[in-house]
MOPAC internal coordinates of N, CA, C and O (Angstrom, degrees):
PM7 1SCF
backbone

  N    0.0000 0     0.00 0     0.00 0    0    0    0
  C    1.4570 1     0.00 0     0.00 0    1    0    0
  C    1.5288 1   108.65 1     0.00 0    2    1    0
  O    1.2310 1   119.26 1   -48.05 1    3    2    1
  N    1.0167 1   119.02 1   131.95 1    3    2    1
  C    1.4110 1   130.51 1   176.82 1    5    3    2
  C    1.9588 1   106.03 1  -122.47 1    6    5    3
  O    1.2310 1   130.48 1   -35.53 1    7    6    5
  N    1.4741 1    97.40 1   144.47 1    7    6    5
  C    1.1900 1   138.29 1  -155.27 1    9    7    6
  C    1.7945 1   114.63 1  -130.07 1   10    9    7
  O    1.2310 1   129.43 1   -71.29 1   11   10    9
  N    1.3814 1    99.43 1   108.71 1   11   10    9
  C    1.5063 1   116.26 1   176.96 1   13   11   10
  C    1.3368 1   106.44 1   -44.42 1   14   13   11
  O    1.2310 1   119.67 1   -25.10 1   15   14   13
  N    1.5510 1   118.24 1   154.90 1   15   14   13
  C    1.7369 1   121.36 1   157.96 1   17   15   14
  C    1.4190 1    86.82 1  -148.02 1   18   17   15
  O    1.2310 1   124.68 1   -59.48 1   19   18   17
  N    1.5896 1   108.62 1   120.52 1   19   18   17
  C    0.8355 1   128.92 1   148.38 1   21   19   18
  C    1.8702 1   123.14 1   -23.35 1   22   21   19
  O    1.2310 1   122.86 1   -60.76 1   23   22   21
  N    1.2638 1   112.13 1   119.24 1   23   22   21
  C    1.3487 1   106.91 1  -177.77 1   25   23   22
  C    2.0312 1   107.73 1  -136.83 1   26   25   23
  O    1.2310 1   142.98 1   -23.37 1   27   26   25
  N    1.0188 1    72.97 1   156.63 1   27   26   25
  C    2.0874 1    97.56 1  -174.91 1   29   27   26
  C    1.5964 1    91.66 1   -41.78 1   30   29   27
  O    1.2310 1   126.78 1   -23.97 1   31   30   29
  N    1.6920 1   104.57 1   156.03 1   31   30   29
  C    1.5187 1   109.65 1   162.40 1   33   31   30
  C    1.7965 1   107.57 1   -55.33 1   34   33   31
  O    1.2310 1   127.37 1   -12.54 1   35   34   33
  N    1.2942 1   103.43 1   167.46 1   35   34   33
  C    1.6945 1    97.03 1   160.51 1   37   35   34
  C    1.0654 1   109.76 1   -92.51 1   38   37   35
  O    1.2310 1   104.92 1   163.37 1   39   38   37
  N    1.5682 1   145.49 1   -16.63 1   39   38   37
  C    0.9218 1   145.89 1   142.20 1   41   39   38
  C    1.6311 1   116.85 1  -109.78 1   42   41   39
  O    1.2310 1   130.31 1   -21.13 1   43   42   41
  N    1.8840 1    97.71 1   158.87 1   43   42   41
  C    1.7689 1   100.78 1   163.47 1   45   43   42
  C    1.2168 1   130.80 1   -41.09 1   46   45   43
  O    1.2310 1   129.66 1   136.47 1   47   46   45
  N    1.5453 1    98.99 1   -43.53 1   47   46   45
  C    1.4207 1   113.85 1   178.79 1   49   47   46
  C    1.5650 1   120.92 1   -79.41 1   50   49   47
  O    1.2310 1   110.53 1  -164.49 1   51   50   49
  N    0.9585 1   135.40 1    15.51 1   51   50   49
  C    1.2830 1   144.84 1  -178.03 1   53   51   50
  C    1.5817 1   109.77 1   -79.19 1   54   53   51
  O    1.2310 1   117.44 1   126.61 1   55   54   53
  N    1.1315 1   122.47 1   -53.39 1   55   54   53
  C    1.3523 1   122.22 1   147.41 1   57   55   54
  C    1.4273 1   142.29 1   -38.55 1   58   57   55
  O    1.2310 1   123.87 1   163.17 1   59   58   57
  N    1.1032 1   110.17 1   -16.83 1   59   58   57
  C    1.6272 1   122.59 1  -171.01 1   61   59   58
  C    1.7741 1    98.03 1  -124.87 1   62   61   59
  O    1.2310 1   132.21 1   -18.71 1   63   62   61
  N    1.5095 1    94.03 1   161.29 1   63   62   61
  C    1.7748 1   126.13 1  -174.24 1   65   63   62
  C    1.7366 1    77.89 1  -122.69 1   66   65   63
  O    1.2310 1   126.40 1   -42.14 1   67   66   65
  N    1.8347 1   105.29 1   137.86 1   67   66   65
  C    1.2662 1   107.40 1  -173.19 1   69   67   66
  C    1.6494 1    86.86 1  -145.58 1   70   69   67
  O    1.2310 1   132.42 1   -43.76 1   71   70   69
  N    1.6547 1    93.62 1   136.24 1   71   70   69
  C    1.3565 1   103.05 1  -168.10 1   73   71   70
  C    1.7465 1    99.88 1   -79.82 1   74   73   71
  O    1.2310 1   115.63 1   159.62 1   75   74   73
  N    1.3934 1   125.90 1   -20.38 1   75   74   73
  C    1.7912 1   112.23 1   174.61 1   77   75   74
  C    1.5522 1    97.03 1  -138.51 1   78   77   75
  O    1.2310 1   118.40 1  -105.46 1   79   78   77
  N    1.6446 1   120.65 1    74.54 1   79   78   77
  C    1.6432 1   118.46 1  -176.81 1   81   79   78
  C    1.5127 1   114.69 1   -30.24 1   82   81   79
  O    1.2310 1   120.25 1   148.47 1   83   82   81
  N    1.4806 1   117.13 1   -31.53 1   83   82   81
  C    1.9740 1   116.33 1  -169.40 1   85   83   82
  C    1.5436 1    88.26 1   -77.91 1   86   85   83
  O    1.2310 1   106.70 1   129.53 1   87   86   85
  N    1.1288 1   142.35 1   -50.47 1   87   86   85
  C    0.8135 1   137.10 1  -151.04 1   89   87   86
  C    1.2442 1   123.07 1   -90.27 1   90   89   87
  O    1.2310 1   114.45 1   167.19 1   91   90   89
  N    1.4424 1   128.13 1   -12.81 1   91   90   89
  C    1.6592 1   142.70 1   163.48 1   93   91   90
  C    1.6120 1    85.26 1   -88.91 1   94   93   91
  O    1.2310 1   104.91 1   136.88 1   95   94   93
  N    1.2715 1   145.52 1   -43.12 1   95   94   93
  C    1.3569 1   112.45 1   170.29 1   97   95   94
  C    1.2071 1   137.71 1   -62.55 1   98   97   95
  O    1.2310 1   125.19 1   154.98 1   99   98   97
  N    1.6101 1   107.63 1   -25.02 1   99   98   97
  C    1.3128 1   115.61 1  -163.39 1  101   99   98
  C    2.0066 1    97.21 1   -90.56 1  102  101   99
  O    1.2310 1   125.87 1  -166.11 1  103  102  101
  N    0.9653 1   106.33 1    13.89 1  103  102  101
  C    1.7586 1   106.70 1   173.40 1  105  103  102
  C    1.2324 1    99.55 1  -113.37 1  106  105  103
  O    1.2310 1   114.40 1   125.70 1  107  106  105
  N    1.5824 1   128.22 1   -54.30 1  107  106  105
  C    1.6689 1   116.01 1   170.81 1  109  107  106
  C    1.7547 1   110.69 1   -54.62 1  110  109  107
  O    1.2310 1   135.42 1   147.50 1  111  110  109
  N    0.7751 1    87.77 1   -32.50 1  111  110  109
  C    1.8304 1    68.07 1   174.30 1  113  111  110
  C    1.1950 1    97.13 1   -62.53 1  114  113  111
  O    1.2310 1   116.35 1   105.11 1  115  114  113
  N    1.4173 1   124.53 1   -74.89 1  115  114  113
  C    1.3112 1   115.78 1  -170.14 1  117  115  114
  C    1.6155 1   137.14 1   -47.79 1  118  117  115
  O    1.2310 1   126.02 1  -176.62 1  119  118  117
  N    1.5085 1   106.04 1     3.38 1  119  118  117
  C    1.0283 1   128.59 1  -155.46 1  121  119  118
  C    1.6421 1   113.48 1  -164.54 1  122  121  119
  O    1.2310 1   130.82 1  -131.86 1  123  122  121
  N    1.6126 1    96.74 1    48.14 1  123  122  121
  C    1.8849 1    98.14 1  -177.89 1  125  123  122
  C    1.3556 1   120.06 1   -56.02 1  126  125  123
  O    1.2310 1   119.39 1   174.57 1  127  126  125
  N    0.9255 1   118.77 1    -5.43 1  127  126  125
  C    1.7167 1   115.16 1  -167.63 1  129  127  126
  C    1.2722 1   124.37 1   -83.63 1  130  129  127
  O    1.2310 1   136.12 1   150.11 1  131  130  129
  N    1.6165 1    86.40 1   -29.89 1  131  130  129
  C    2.2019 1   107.33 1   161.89 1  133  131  130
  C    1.6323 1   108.04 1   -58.87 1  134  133  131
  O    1.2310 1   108.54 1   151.10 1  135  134  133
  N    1.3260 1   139.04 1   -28.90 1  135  134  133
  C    1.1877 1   138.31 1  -167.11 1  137  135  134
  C    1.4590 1   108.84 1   -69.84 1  138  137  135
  O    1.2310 1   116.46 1   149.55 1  139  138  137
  N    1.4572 1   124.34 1   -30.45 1  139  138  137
  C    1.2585 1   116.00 1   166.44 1  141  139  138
  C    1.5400 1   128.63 1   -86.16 1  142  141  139
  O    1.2310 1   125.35 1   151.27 1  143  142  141
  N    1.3409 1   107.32 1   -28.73 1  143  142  141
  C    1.4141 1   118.31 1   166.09 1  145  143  142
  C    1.4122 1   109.36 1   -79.20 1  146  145  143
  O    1.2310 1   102.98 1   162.73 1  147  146  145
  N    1.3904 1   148.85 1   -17.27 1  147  146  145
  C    1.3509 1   137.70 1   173.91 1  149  147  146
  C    2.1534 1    90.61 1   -73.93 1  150  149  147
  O    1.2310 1   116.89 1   130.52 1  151  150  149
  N    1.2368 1   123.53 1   -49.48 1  151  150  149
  C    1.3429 1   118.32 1  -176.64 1  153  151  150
  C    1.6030 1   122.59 1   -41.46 1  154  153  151
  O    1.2310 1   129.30 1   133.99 1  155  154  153
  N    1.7519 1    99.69 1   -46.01 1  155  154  153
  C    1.3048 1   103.91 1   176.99 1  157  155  154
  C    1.5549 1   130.62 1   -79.41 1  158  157  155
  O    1.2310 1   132.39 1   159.70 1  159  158  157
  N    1.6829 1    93.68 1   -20.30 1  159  158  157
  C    1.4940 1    99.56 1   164.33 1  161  159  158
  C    1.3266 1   118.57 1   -65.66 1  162  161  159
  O    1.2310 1   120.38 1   130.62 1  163  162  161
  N    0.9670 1   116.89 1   -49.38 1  163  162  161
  C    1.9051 1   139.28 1   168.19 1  165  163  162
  C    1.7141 1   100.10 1   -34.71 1  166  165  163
  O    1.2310 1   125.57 1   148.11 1  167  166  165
  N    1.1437 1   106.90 1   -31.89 1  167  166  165
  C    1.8046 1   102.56 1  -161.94 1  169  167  166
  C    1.7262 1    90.63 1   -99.14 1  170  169  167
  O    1.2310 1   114.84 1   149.40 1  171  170  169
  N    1.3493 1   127.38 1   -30.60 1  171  170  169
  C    1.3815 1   132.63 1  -162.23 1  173  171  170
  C    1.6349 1   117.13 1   -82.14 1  174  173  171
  O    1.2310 1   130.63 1   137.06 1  175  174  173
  N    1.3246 1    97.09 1   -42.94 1  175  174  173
  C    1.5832 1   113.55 1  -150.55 1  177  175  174
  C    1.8031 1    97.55 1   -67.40 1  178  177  175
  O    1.2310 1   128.13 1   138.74 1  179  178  177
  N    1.7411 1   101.95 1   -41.26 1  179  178  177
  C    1.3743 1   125.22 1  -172.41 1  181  179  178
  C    1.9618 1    96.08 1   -40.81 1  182  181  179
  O    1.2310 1   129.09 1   128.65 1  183  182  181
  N    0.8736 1   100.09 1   -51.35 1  183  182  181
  C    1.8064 1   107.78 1  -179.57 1  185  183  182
  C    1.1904 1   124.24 1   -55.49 1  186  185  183
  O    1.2310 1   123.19 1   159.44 1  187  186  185
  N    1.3269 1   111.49 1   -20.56 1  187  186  185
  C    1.5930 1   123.76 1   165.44 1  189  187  186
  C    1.4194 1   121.25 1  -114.56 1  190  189  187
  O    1.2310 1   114.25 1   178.13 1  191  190  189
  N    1.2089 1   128.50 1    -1.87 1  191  190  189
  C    1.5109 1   143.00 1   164.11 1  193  191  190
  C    1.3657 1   123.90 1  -126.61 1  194  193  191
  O    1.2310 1   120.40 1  -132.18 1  195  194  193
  N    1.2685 1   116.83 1    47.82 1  195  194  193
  C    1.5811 1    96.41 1  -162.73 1  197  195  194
  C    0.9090 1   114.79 1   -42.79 1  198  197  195
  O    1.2310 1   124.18 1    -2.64 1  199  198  197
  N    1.6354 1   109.58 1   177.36 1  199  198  197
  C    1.9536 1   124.09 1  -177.86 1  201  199  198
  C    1.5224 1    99.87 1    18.34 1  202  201  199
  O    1.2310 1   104.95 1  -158.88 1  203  202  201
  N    1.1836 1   145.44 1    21.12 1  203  202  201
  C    1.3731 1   132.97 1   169.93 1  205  203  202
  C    2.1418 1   100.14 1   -71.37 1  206  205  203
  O    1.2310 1   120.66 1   -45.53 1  207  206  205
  N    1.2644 1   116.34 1   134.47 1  207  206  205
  C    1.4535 1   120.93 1   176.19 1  209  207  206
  C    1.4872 1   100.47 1   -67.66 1  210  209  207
  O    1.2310 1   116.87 1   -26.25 1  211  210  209
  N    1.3523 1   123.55 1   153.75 1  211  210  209
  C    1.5270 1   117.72 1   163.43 1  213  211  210
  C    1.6173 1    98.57 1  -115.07 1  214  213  211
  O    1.2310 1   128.26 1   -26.71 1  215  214  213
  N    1.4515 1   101.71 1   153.29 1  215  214  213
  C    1.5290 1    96.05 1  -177.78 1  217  215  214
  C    1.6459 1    83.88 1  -138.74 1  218  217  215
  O    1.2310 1   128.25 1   -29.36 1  219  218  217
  N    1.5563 1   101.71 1   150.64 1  219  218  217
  C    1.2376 1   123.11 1  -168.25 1  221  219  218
  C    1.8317 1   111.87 1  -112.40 1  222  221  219
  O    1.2310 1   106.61 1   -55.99 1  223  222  221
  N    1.1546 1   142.51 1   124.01 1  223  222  221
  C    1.4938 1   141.44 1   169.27 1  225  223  222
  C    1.1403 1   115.81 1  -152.36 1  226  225  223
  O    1.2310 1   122.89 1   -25.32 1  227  226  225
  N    1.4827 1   112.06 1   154.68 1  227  226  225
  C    1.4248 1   112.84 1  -165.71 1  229  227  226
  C    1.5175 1    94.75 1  -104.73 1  230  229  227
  O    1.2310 1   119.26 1   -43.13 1  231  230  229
  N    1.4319 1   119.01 1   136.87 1  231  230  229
  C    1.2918 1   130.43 1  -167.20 1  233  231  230
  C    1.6586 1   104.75 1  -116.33 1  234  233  231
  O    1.2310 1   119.79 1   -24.04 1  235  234  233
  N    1.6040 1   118.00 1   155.96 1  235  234  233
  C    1.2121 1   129.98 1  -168.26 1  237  235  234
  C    1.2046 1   118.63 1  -109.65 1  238  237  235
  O    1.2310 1    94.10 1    43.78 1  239  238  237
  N    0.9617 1   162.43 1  -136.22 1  239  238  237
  C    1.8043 1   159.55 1   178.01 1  241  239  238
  C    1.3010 1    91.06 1  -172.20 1  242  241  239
  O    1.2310 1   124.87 1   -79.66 1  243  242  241
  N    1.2555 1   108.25 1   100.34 1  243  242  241
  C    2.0457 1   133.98 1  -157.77 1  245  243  242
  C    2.1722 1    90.92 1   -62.34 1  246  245  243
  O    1.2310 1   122.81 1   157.64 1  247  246  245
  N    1.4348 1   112.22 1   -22.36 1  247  246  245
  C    1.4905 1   105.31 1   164.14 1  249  247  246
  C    1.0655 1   109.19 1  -100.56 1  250  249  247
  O    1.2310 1   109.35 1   179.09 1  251  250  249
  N    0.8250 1   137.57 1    -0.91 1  251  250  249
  C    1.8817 1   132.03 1  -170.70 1  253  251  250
  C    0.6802 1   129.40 1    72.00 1  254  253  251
  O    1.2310 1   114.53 1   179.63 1  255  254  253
  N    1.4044 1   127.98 1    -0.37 1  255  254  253
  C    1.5993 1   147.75 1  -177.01 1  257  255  254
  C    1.7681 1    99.34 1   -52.94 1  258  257  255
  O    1.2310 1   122.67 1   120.50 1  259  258  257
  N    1.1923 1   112.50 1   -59.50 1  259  258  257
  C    1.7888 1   116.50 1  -164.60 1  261  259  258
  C    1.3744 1   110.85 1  -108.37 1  262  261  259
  O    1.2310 1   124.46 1   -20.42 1  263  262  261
  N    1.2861 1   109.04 1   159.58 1  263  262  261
  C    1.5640 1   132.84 1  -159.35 1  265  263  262
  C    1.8112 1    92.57 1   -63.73 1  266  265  263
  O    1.2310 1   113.28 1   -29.03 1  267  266  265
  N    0.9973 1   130.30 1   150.97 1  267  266  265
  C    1.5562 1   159.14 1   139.56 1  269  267  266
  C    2.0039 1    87.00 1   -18.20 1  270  269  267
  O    1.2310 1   128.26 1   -25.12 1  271  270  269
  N    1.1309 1   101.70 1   154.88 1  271  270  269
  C    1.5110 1    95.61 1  -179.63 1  273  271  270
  C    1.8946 1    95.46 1  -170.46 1  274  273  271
  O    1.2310 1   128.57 1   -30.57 1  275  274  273
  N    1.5408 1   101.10 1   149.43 1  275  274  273
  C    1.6627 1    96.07 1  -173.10 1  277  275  274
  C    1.7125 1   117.90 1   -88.25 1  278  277  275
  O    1.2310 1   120.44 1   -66.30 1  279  278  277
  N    0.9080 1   116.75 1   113.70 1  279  278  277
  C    1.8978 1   109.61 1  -163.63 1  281  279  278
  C    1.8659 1    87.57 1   -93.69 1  282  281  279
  O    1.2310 1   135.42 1   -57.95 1  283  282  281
  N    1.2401 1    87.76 1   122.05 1  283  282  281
  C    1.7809 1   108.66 1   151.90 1  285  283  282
  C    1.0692 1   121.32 1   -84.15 1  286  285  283
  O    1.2310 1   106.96 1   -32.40 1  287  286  285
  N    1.3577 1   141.88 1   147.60 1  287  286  285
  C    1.1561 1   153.60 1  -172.37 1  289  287  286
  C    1.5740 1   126.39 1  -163.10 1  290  289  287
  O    1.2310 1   128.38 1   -96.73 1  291  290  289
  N    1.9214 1   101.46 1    83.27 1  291  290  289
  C    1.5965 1    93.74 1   163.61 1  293  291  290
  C    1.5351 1   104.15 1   -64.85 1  294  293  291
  O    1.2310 1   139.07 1   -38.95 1  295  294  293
  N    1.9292 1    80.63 1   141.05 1  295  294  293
  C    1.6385 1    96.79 1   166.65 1  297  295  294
  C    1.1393 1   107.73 1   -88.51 1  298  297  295
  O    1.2310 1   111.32 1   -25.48 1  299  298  297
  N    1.8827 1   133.96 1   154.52 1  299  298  297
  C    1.4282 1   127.70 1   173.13 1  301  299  298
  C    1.4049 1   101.98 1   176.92 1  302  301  299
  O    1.2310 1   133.66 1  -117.07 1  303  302  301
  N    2.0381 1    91.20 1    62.93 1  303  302  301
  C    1.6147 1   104.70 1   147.41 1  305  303  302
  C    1.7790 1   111.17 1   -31.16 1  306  305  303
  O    1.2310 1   123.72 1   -26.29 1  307  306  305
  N    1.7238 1   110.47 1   153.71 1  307  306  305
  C    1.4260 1    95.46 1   158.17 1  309  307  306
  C    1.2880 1   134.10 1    93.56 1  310  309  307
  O    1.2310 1   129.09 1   155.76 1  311  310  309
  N    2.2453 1   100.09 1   -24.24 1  311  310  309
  C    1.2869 1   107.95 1   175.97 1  313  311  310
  C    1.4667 1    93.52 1  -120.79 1  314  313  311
  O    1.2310 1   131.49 1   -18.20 1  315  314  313
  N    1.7563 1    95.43 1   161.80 1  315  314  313
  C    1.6542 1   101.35 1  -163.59 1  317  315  314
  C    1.9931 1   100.47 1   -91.68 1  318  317  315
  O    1.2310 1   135.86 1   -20.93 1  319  318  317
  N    1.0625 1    86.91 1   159.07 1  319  318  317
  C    2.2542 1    82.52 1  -170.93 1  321  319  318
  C    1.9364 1   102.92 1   -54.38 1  322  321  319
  O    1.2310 1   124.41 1   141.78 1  323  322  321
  N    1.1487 1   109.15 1   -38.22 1  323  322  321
  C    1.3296 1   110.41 1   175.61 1  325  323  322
  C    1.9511 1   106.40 1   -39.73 1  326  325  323
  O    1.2310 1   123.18 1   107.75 1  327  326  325
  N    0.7356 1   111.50 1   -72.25 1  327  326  325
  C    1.6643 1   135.62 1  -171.83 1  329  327  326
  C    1.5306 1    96.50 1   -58.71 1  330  329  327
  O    1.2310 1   113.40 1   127.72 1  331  330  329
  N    1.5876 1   130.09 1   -52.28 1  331  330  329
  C    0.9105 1   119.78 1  -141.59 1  333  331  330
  C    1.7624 1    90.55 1   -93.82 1  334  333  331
  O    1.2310 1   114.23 1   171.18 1  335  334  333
  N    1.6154 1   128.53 1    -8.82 1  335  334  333
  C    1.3269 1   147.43 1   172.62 1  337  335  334
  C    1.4136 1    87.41 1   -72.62 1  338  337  335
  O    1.2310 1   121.88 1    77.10 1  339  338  337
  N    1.3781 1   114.00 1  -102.90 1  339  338  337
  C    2.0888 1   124.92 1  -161.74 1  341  339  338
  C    1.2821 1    89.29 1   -26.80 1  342  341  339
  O    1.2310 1   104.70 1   137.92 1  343  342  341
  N    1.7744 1   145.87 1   -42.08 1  343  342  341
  C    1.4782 1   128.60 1  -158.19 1  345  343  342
  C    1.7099 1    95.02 1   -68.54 1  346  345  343
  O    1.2310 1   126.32 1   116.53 1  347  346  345
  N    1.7098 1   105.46 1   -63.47 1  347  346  345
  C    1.4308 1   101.90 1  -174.14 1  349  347  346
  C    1.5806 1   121.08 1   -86.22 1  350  349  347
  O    1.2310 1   119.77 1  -146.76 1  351  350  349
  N    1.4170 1   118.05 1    33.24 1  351  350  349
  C    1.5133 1   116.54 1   139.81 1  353  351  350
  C    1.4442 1   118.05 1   -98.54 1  354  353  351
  O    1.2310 1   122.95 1   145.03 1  355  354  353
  N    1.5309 1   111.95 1   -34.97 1  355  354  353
  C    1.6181 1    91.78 1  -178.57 1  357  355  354
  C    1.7522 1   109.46 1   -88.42 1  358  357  355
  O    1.2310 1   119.61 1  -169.35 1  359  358  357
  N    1.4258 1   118.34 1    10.65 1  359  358  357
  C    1.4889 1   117.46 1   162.86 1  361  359  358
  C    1.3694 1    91.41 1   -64.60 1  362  361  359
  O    1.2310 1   108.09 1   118.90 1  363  362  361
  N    1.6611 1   139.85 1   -61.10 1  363  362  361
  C    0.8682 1   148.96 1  -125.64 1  365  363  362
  C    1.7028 1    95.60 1   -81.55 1  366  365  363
  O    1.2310 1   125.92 1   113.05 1  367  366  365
  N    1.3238 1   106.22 1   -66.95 1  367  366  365
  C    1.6241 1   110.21 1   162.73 1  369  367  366
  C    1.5291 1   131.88 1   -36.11 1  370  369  367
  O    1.2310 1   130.50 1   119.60 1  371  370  369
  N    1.2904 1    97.34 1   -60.40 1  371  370  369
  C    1.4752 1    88.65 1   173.75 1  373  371  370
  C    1.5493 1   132.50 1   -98.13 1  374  373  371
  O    1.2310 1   123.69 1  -149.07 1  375  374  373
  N    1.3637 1   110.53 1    30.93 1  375  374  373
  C    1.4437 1   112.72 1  -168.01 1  377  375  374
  C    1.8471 1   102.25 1  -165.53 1  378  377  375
  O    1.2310 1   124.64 1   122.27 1  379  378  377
  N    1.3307 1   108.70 1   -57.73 1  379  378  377
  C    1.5464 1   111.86 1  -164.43 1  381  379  378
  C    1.6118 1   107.30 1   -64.58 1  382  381  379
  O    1.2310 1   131.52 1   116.24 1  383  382  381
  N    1.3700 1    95.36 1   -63.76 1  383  382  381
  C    1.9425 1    91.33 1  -179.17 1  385  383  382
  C    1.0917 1   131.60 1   -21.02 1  386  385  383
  O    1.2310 1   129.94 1   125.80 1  387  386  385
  N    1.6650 1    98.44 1   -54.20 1  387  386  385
  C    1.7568 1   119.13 1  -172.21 1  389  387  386
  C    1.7115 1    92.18 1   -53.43 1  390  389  387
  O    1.2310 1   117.08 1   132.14 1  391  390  389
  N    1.4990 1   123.16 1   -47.86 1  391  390  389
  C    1.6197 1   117.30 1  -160.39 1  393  391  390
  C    1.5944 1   117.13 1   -93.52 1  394  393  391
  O    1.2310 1   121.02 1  -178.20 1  395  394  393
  N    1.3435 1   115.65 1     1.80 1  395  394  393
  C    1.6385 1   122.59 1  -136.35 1  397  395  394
  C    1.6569 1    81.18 1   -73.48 1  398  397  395
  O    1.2310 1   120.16 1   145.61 1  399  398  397
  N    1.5628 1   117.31 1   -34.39 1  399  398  397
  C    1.6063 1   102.96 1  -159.06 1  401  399  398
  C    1.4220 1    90.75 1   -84.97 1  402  401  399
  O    1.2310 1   103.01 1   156.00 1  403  402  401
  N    1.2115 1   148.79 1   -24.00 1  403  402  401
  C    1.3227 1   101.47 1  -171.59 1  405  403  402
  C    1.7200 1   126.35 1   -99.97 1  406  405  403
  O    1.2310 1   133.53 1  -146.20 1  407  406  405
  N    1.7067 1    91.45 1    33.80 1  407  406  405
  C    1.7951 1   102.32 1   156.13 1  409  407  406
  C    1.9671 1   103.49 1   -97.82 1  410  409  407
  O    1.2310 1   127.18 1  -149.97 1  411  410  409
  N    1.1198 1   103.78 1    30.03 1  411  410  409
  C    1.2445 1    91.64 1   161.80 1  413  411  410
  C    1.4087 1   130.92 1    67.65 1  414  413  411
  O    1.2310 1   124.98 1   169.43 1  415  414  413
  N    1.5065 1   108.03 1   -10.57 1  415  414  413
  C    1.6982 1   129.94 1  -162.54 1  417  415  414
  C    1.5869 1   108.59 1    76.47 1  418  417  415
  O    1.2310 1   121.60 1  -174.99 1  419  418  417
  N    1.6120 1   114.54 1     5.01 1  419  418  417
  C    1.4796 1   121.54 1   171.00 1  421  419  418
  C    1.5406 1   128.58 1   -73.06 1  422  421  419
  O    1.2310 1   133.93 1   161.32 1  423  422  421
  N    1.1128 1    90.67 1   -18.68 1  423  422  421
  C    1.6285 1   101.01 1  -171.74 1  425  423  422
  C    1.7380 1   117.61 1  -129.73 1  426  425  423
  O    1.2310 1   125.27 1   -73.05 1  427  426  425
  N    1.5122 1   107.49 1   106.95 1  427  426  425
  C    1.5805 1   140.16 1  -173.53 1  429  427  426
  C    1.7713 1   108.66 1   -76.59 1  430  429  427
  O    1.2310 1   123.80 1   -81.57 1  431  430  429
  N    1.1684 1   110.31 1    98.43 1  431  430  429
  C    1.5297 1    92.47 1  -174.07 1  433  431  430
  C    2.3575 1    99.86 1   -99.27 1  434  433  431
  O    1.2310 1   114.93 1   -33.35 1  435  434  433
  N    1.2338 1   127.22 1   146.65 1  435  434  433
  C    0.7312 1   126.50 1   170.68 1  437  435  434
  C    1.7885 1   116.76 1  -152.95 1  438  437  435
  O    1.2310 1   128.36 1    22.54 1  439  438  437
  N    1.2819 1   101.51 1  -157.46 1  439  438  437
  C    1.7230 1   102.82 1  -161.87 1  441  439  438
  C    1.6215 1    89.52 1  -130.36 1  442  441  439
  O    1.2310 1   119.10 1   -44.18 1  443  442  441
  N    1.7918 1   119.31 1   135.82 1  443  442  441
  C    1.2242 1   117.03 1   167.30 1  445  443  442
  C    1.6245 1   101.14 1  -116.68 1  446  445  443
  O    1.2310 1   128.54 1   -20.22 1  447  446  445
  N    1.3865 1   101.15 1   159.78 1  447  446  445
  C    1.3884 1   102.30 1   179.08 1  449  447  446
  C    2.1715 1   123.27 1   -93.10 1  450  449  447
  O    1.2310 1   140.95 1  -177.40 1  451  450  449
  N    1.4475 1    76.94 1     2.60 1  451  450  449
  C    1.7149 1    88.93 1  -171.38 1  453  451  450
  C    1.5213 1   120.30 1   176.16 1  454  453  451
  O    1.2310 1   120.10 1   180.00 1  455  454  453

């Protein structure tokens, strides 16, 4: 009898729905260091959103002033902003802070409603 073990995505992105796939790759390349921290977010976030989808896109600075940057986004049709805030402040408390610097200030994590 053989017995599953749970194993890692094969990729970071394996976890995430990405609104332009070339284009969330073409920033981790440019930017390998997100590939391990998008994994652990992937394993974390689940604890404060369940079954919520995460979707991944690379976002612009609507003046152009700042660098391209990767926006996270639990999805969580269904929940009211109250709920869907306390989830992503105490992600933030008990998990995000500790990691926030080593996205570089590149990577925006937030909550969509749909």
């Amino acid at each position: 009898m053989t017995t599953a073990t749970p194993t890692a995505p094969a990729s970071a992105l394996d976890a995430y729905q990405m609104v332009d796939a070339d284009e969330v790759r073409a920033f981790l390349a440019a930017h390998p260091f997100m590939e391990p921290l998008l994994v652990e977010v992937a394993e974390q976030l689940p604890k404060y959103f369940p079954g919520a989808p995460l979707r991944l896109e690379v976002g612009y600075d609507p003046e152009g002033y700042g660098p391209p940057e990767l926006l996270l986004e639990a999805i969580v049709p269904g929940w009211t902003g109250d709920a869907a805030q306390d989830a992503l402040d105490e992600f933030a408390d008990k998990w995000w802070l500790d990691h926030y610097d080593r996205g570089q200030n590149l990577l925006t994590i937030t909550v969509a409603f749909g």
